[in-house]
C-alpha positions in Angstrom: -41.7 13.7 0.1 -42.7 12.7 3.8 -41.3 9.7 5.7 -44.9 8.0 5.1 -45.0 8.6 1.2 -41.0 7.7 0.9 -42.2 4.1 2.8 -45.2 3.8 0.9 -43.1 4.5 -2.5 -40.6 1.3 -1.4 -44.0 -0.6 -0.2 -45.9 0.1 -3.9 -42.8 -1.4 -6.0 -42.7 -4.6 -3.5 -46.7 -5.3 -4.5 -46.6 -4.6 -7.9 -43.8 -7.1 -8.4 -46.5 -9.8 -7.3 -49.1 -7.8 -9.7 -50.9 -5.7 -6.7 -52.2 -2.2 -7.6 -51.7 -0.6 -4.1 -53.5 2.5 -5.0 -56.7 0.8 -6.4 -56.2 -1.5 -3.3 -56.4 1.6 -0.8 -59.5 3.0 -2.9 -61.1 -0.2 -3.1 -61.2 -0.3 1.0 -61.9 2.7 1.6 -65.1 2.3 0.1 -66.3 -0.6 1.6 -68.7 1.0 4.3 -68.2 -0.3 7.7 -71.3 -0.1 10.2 -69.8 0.9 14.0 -72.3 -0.3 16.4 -73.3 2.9 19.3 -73.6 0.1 22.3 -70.3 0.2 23.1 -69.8 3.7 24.3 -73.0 2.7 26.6 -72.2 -1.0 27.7 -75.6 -1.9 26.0 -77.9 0.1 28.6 -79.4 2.4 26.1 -82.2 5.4 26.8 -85.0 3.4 28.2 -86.6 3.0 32.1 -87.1 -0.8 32.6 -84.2 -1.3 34.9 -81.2 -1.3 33.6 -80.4 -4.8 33.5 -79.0 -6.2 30.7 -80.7 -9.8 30.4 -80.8 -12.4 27.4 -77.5 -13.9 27.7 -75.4 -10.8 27.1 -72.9 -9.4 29.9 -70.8 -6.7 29.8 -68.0 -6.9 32.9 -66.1 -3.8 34.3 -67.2 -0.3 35.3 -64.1 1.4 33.3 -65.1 5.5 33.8 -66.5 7.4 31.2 -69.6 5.8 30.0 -72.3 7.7 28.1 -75.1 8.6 30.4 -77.2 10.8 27.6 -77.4 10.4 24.1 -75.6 13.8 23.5 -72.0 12.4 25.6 -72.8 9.0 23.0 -72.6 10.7 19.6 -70.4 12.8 21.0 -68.3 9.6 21.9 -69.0 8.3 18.4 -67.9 11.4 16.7 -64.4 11.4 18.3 -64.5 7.3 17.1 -65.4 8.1 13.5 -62.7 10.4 13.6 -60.1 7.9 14.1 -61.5 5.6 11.4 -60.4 5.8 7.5 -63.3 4.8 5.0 -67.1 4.8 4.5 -68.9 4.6 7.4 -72.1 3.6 9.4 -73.8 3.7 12.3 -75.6 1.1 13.9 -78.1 1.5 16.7 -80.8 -0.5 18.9 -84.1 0.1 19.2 -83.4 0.8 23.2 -81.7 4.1 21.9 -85.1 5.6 21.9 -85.3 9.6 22.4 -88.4 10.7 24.1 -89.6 12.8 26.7 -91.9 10.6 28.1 -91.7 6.6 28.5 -92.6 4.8 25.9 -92.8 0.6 25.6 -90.7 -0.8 22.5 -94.2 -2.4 21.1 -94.5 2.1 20.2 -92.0 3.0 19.0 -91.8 5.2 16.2 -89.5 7.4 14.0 -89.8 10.7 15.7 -88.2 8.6 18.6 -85.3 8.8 16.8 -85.1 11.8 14.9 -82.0 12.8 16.6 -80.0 10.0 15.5 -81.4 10.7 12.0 -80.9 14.2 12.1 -77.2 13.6 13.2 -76.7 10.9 10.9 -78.0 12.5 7.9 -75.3 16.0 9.2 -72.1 13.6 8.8 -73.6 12.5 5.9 -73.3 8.4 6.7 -76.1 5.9 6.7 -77.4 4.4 9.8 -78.7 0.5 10.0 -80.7 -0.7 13.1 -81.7 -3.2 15.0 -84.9 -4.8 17.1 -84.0 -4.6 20.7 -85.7 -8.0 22.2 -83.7 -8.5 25.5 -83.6 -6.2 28.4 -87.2 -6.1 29.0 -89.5 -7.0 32.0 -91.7 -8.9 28.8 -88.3 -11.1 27.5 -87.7 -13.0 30.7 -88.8 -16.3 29.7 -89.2 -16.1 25.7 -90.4 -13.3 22.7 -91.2 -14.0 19.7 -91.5 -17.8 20.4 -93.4 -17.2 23.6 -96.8 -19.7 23.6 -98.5 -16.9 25.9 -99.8 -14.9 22.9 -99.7 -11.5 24.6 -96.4 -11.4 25.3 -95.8 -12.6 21.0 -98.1 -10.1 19.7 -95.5 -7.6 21.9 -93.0 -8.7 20.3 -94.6 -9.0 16.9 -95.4 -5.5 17.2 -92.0 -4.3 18.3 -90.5 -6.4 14.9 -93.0 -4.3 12.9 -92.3 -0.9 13.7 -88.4 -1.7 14.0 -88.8 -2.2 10.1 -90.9 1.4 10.1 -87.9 2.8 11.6 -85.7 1.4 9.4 -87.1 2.8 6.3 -87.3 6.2 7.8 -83.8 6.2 8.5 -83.3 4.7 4.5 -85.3 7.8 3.3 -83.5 10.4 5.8 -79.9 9.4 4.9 -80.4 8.1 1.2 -78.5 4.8 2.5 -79.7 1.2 2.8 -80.9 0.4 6.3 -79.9 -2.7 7.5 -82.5 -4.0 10.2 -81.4 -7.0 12.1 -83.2 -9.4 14.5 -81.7 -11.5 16.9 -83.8 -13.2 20.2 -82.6 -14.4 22.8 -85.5 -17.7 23.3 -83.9 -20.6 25.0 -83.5 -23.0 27.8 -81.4 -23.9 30.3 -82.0 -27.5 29.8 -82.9 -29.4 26.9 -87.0 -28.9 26.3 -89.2 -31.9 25.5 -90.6 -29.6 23.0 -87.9 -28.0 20.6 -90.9 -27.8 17.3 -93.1 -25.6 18.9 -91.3 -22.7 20.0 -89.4 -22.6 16.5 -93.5 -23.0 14.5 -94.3 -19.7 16.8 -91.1 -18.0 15.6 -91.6 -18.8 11.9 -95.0 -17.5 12.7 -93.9 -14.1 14.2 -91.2 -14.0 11.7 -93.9 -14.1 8.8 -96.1 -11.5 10.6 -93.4 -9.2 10.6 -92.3 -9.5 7.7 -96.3 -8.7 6.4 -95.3 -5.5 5.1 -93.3 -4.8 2.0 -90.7 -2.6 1.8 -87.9 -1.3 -0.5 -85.1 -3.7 -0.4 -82.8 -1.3 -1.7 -84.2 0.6 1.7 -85.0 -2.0 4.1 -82.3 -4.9 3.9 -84.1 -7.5 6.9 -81.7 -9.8 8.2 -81.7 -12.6 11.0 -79.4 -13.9 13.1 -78.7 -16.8 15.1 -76.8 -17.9 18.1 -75.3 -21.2 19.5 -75.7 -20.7 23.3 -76.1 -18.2 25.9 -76.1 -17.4 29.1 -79.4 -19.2 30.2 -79.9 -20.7 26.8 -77.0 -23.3 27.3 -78.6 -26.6 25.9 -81.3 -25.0 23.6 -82.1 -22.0 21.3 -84.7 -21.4 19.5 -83.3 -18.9 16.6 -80.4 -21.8 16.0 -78.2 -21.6 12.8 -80.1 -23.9 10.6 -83.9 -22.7 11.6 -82.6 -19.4 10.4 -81.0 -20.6 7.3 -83.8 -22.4 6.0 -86.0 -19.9 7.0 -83.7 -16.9 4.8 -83.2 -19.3 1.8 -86.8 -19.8 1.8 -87.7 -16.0 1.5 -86.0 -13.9 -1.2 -86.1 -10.7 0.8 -84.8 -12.1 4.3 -80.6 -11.8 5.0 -78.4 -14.6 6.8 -76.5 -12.6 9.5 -73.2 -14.2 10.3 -71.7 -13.3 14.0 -68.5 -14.4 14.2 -69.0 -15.3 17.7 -72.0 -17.1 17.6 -70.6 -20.7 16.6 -68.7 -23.4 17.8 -65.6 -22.6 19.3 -64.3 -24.8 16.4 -66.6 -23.8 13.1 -64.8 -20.8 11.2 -67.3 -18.3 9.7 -64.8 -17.9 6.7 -65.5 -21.4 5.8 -68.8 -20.5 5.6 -69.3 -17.3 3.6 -68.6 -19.3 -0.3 -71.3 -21.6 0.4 -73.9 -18.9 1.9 -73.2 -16.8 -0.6 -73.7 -19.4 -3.6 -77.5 -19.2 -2.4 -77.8 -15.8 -1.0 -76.9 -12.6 -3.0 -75.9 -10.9 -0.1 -74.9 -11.5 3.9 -74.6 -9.5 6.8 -71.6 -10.2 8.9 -71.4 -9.1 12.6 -67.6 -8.6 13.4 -66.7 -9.6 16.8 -64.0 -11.7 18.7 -65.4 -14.6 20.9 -63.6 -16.0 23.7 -64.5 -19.4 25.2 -68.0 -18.0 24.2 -69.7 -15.3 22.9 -68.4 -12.6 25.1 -67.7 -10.0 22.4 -64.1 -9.4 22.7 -62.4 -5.8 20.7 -61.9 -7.3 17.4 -58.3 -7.9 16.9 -56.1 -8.3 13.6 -56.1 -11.8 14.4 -55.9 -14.8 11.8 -59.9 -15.2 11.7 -60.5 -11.7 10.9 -57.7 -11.7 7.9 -59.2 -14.9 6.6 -63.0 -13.9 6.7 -61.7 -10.6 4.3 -59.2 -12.9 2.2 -62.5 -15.0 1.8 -64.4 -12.0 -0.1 -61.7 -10.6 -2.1 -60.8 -13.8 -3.5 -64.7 -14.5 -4.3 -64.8 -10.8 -5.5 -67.7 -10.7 -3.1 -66.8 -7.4 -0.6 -70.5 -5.8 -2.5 -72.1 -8.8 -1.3 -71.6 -8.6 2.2 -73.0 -5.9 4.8 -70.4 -5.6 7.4 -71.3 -4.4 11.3 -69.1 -4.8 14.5 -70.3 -6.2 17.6 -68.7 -6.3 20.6 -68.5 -4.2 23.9 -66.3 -4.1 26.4 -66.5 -2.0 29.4 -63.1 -3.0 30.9 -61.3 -0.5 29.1 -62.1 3.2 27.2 -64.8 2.8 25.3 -63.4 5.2 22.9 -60.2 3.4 22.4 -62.2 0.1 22.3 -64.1 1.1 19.4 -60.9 2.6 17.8 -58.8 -0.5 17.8 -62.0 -3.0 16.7 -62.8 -0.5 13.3 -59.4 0.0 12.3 -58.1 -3.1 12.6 -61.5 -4.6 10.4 -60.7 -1.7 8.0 -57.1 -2.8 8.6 -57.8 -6.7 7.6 -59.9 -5.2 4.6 -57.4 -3.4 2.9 -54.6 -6.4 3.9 -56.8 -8.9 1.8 -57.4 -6.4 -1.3 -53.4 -6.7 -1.3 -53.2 -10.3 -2.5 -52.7 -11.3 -5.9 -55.3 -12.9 -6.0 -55.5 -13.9 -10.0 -51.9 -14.9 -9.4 -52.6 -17.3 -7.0 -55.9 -18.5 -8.7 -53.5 -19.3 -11.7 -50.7 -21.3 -9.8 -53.4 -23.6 -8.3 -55.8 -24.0 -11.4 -52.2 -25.2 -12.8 -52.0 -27.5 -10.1 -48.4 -25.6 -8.8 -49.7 -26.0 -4.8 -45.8 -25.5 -4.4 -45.9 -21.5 -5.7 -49.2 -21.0 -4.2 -47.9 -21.8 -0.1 -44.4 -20.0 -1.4 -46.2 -16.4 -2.4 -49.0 -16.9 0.1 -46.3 -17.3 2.9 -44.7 -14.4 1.5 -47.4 -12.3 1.5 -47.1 -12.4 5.6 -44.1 -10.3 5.2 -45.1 -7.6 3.0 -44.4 -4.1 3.8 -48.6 -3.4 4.2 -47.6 -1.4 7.5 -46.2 1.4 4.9 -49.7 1.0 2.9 -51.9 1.5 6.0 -50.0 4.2 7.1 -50.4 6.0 3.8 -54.2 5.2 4.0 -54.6 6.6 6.9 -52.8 9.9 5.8 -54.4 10.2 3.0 -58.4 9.7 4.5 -57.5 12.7 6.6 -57.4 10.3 9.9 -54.5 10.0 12.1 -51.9 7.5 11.4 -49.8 5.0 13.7 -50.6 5.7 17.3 -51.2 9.4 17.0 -55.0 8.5 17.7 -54.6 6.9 20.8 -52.7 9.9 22.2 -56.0 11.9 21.2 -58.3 9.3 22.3 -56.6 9.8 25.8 -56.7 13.3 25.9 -60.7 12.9 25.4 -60.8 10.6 28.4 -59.1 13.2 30.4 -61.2 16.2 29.2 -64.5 14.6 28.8 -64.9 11.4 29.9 -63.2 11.4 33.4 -65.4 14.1 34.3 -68.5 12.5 34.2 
């Protein structure tokens, strides 16, 4: 018996003296699939010509070595990440990942555009989900789909439609749902004299692209919203509650949750019981805000934990479609994606740990007293032992053997670029 199974023998008696199945815990997570977003091995430039400038409110700050150029050194890249990452897994891509050989504007896009990401995909055998790319574009300077100049809507309009095209292709090419997501960046400086208007032309553009049916067990259309931006500090157009009421008023449109795009203050783990008593399911966009929406590595921090706690206890992990989001260009890209996936998949498998039935009981019984006393010692559990086991036993390196590989990768491939 290894080191790692002798710890994880000592860790499995300490659970299951609260009532915790370790092993149905580990095999519970690992099939939660986990969606790991391509535009951080790129700092959200992507394959097109328009520039190169990433507008909309987004920033990306340092020029760490090693970035993708070609979207060969970025699966590559994402190949060495998946490696390091226990579980099912995703892939989630922009529509400014576009393959072609000559230029082509994002209101034509279409799925041989990205038959290499397909292709790829559908080799590894993992799903890919996708989103409409409406920033970063000489036509989303001022607004997009809530522009009142109707040429520059109908662009937009267009570009919605055919993301949703895409989407089912890549449904039908990997045999996974495809999770297409839309999120504008519309907004103002100041506070507009006109706030109705631009959101009536979004519910408008909203509905025209939405015309089409597709397969919702293919095409799972979500919507996301924001609470500032850079440019869009006192208004936005795609707020929280025009998107709620706008996904609770269509059966086949998704909430998206970012967990970055709130108040400093509001917790999306507070939120996911109440969403979900309405909604059947919700896409949640993993990220770590600082001061603002600046898409920090996700860390094992105490938001994370209690956003997974949230849908273990409500039995609701099925329910949810979980992406990251984030991209830092500061450090390796590599390692960045590393640490953000495994510690989600980390907080995942922490949460399915609880005893959750337990606890349920003590505080239906009113004992509040036992409920703090386990929960509090729950903090101390041996789940190191666990994830280390997990990790051996998805074939995926365990402890901090993967950063030593993700290093030799920077100094083989991406320090020569």
């Amino acid at each position: 018996m290894t080191k790692i199974e002798q710890a994880y023998a000592l860790a499995k008696e300490q659970y299951a003296a609260l009532g915790v199945d370790t092993d149905a815990a580990i095999a519970a997570a690992d099939r939660v699939p986990l969606s790991i977003h391509c535009w951080q091995g790129d700092d959200v430039i992507g394959f097109e010509d328009f520039g190169g400038n990433l507008t909309g409110g987004i920033q990306t700050t340092g020029n760490y070595p090693g970035r993708a150029r070609t979207p060969a050194e970025l699966r590559a890249d994402m190949d060495k990440a998946l490696s390091y990452i226990p579980g099912e897994k995703k892939v989630n891509i922009h529509a400014c990942y576009v393959e072609s050989d000559t230029p082509v504007d994002r209101n034509e896009i279409e799925p041989c555009h990205f038959a290499n990401w397909a292709n790829w995909a559908a080799e590894k055998g993992i799903g890919l989900d996708f989103n409409g790319t409406f920033f970063s574009h000489p036509k989303s300077e001022k607004a997009t789909l809530s522009s009142a100049d109707e040429e520059i809507r109908s662009f937009w309009v267009e570009h919605g439609k055919r993301v949703r095209e895409i989407s089912a292709y890549f449904a039908e090419k990997t045999g996974k749902p495809c999770v297409n997501n839309l999120w504008i960046p519309d907004g103002d400086k100041e506070f507009p004299v006109d706030t109705y208007g631009p959101r009536l032309r979004l519910k408008k553009s909203l509905d025209e692209i939405q015309e089409k049916p597709f397969d919702r067990e293919k095409v799972v259309d979500c919507v996301e919203s924001k609470v500032f931006g850079i440019g869009s500090e006192s208004y936005v157009v795609g707020n929280h509650e025009f998107y709620m009421g706008y996904a609770l008023s269509r059966d086949d449109v998704l909430v998206t949750f970012d967990t970055g795009h709130f108040h400093p203050t509001e917790m999306v783990s507070n939120k996911l019981s109440a969403i979900l008593l309405y909604k059947e399911k919700v896409l949640l966009h993993v990220s770590r805000p600082v001061r603002w929406d600046s898409d920090h590595v996700v860390t094992f921090d105490d938001e994370l934990r209690a956003i997974m706690n949230e849908l273990v206890r409500m039995d609701a992990l099925d329910r949810v479609y979980l992406a990251l989001d984030y991209f830092d260009a500061s450090i390796n890209r590599v390692v960045a994606w590393g640490v953000g996936a495994r510690n989600t998949r980390k907080a995942i498998l922490n949460a399915l740990l609880q005893p959750v039935d337990y606890l349920k009981k003590m505080e239906a019984e009113g004992d509040t007293s036992g409920r703090l006393a386990v929960a509090e010692e729950l903090k101390s559990m041996p789940f190191g032992a666990v994830w280390d086991y997990y990790c051996a036993k998805a074939g995926v390196p365990v402890g901090l053997d993967w950063l030593e590989d993700a290093r030799a990768y920077e100094r083989d491939v991406l320090s020569k670029r």
